[in-house]
N, C-alpha and C positions, 0 to 999 in steps of 0.2 A: 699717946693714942693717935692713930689715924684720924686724918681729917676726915673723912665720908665717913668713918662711924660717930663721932662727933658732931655730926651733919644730922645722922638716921637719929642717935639719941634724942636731940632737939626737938626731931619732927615727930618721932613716935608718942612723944606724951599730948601732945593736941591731936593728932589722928587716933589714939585711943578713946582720949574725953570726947571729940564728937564722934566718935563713933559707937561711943556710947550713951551719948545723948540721944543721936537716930535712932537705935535701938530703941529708946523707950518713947519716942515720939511713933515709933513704930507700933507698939505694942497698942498703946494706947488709942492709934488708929481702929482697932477689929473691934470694939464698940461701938467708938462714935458712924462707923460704917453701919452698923447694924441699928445704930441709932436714926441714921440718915434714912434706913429704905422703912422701918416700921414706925418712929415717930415722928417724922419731920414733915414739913407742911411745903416741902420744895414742889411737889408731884400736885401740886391743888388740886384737882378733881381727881386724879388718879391716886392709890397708894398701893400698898406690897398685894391688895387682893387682887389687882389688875389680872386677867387669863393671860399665859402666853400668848395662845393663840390669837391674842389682839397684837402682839408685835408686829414689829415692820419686818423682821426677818422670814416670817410665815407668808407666801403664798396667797392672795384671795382666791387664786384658783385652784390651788390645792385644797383640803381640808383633810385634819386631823381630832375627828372628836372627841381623842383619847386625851387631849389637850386642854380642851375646856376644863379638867378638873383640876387644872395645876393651875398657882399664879404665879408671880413675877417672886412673889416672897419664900415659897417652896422651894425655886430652882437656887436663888440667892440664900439660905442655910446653907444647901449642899454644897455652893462654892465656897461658901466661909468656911465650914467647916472643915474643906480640902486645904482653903489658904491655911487654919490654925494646925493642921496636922502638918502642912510642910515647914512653916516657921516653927512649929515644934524638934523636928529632925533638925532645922535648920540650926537651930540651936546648940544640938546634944553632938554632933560631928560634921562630918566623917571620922575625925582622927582627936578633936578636944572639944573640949565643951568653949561655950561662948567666953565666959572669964577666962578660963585656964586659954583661951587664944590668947585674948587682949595680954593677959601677964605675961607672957612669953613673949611679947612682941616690945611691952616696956621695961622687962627687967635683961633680956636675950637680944631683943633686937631681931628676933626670927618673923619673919612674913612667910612663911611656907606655900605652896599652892596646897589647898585642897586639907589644911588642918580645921576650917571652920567655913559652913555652910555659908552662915550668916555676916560672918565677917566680910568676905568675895564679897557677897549681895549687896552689901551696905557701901564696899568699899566701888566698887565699878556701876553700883546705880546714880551716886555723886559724878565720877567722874563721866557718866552719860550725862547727867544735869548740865556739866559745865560744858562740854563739846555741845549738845544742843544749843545753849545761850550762847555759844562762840558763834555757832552757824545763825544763829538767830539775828545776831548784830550786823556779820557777816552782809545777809541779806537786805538788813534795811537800810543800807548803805546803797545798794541796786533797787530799792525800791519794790523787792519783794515780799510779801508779806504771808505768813500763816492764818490761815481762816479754817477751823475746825469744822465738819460736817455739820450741819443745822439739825435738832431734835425738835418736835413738837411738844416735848414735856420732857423739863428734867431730872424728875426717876426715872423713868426709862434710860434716862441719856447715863443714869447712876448706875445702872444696871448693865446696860451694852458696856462701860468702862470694868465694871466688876470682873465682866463675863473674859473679856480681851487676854486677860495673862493664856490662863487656862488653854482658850481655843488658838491663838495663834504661838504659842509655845509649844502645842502639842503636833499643828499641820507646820510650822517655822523651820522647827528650831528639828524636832523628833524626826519627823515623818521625811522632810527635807533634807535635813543634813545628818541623824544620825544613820537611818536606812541608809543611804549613799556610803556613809561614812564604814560601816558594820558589812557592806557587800565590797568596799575596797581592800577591806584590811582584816578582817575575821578569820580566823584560822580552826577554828571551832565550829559544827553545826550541832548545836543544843539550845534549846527553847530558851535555857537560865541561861548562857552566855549572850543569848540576843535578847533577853529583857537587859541583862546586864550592860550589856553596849549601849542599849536604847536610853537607860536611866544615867548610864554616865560612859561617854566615850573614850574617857582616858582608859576603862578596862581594855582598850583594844589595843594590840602592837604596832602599833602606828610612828615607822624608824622612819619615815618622812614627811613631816607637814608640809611640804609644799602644798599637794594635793588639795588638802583638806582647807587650808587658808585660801585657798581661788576657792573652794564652794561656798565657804563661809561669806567670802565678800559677794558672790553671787547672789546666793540667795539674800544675804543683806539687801543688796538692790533692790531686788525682785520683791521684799519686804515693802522696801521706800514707793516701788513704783503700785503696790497693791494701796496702800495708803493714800493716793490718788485717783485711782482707778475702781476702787471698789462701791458698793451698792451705795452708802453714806460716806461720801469721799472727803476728803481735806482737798484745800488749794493744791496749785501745785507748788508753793512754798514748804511744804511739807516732808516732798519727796528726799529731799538732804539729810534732814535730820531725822525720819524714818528710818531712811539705811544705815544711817551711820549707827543707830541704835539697832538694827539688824544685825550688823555687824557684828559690834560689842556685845550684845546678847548673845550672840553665833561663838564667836571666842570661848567668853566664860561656857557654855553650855559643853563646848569642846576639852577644853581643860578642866573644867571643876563639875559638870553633869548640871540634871535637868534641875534640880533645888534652887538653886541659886538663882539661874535663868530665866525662871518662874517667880522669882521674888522680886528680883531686879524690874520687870513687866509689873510687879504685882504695884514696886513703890509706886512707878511713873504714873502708876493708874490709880486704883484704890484706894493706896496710902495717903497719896497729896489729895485727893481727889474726896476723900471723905472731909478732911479738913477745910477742905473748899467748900464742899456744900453744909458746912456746919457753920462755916461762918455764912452763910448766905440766909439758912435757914434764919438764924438769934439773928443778925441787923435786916434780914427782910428786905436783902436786897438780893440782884441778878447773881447766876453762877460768876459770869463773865466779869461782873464789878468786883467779886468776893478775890478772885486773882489778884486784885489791885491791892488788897487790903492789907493794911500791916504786919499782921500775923502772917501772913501766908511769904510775905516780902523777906522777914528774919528768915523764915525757914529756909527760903530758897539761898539767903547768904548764906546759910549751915552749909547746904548740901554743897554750893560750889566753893567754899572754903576747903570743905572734905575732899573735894574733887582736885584742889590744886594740889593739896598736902599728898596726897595718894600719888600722881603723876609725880611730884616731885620727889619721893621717895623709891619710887620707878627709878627716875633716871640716874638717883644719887646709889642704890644698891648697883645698878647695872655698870657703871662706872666703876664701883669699887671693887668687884669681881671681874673686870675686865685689868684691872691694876694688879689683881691680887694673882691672875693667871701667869701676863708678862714676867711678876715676880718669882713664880713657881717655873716656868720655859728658865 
């Protein structure tokens, strides 16, 4: 047997098991999320009945009184229930179901693009974890540092992280680079072929990624630098590791469509981020302490363990099909 499939065998049964461990640390997230915004004592004076129209995103000069009738808990269903119908598809394809991947990947050795929604999401949200903590150490070697926008209360702060996959995946990732992407290369003018472009790019014939890889890194930036720049801005420690997950999110969303793209956003935020303010809520401490906290410490070993094993089975396929080509010339 070849050595780099003796390599891939090795690696593929721990990148299965935690990738199935995420999974269910995943799942198990969209409760304690919804446990966070209607029973948790994070938001002290405020809870899920809080009005939109008190956010910070609204206007004092504008008004909308059609607003006062919705709270913070109304608009938060609609997006659960959008994340559990995407991690539902995410599951069932595009091409196998969530097991029928991972078996094929431990008995075959097959990583296909685009045979499992979920698979993608889990596998390139890890390895955004670990490039993030690489840029992160990175920087504080220069004495740079990350400082999150300040909230005045943290359900709302639960709630703008909720909200994040949705709205900047859909102005990002959609609007940025699939529009762009659907007027360079569409050969088609029909509604259903540009929903279809828009939901997932690879529909398009797209014989040269140069193109598309300079917008992807573009807008990635442009990502990084809006994460600085915007209403409730981050340091400018931030700008790095924004784009670089601009970026990665831009890829995937190019190669495997908007599912993944959106869950990948969905882990970095909601996911970790409900388990963060669960631990905060039970030991009745700060969001920002609960980061520090044990549990939240293992996970992050999870995901960047996922993240190396992923990369290195990157390099070690790409390798062995670059061997296996010379052989065939």
């Amino acid at each position: 047997m070849d050595f780099s499939n003796k390599v891939l065998q090795a690696l593929d049964i721990p990148y299965s098991a935690l990738i199935s461990i995420i999974f269910g640390m995943m799942v198990i997230s969209l409760p304690i999320g919804a446990y966070v915004m209607f029973n948790s004592d994070v938001g002290d004076e405020i809870n899920f009945e809080y009005p939109i129209s008190g956010l910070d995103f609204f206007s004092d000069e504008i008004s909308f009184e059609f607003l006062d009738y919705f709270e913070i808990g109304d608009i938060f269903i609609v997006m659960w229930v959008i994340f559990v119908i995407l991690f539902s598809i995410s599951i069932m394809g595009p091409k196998k179901n969530f097991l029928e991947t991972l078996v094929s990947i431990m008995t075959q050795g097959k990583h296909l693009l685009q045979t499992n929604y979920l698979v993608t999401a889990i596998k390139w949200f890890s390895i955004l974890i670990l490039i993030s903590g690489i840029i992160n150490l990175i920087q504080e070697d220069f004495d740079i540092t990350i400082e999150p926008p300040s909230f005045e209360n943290e359900l709302t702060q639960f709630f703008y992280v909720s909200m994040s996959p949705l709205i900047e995946e859909l102005g990002f990732r959609v609007l940025l680079i699939g529009l762009p992407l659907y007027l360079m290369y569409s050969r088609k003018a029909s509604f259903q072929h540009f929903f279809k472009s828009l939901w997932n790019p690879s529909n398009l014939d797209v014989n040269e990624t140069k193109k598309a890889i300079i917008l992807i890194i573009v807008i990635g930036i442009f990502f990084g630098v809006a994460h600085i720049f915007s209403g409730e801005a981050w340091s400018n420690g931030k700008f790095a590791q924004a784009a670089a997950s601009g970026i990665i999110i831009g890829w995937v969303y190019f190669r495997s469509g908007l599912v993944p793209a959106i869950l990948i956003h969905w882990g970095t935020n909601y996911f970790i981020f409900s388990y963060v303010y669960l631990v905060a809520d039970i030991n009745m401490i700060s969001v920002q302490e609960a980061f520090s906290h044990s549990l939240i410490m293992t996970f992050e070993i999870l995901f960047v363990s996922l993240g190396i094993i992923s990369i290195a089975i990157m390099i070690v396929r790409n390798h062995f099909f670059r061997r296996k080509e010379k052989l065939e010339i």
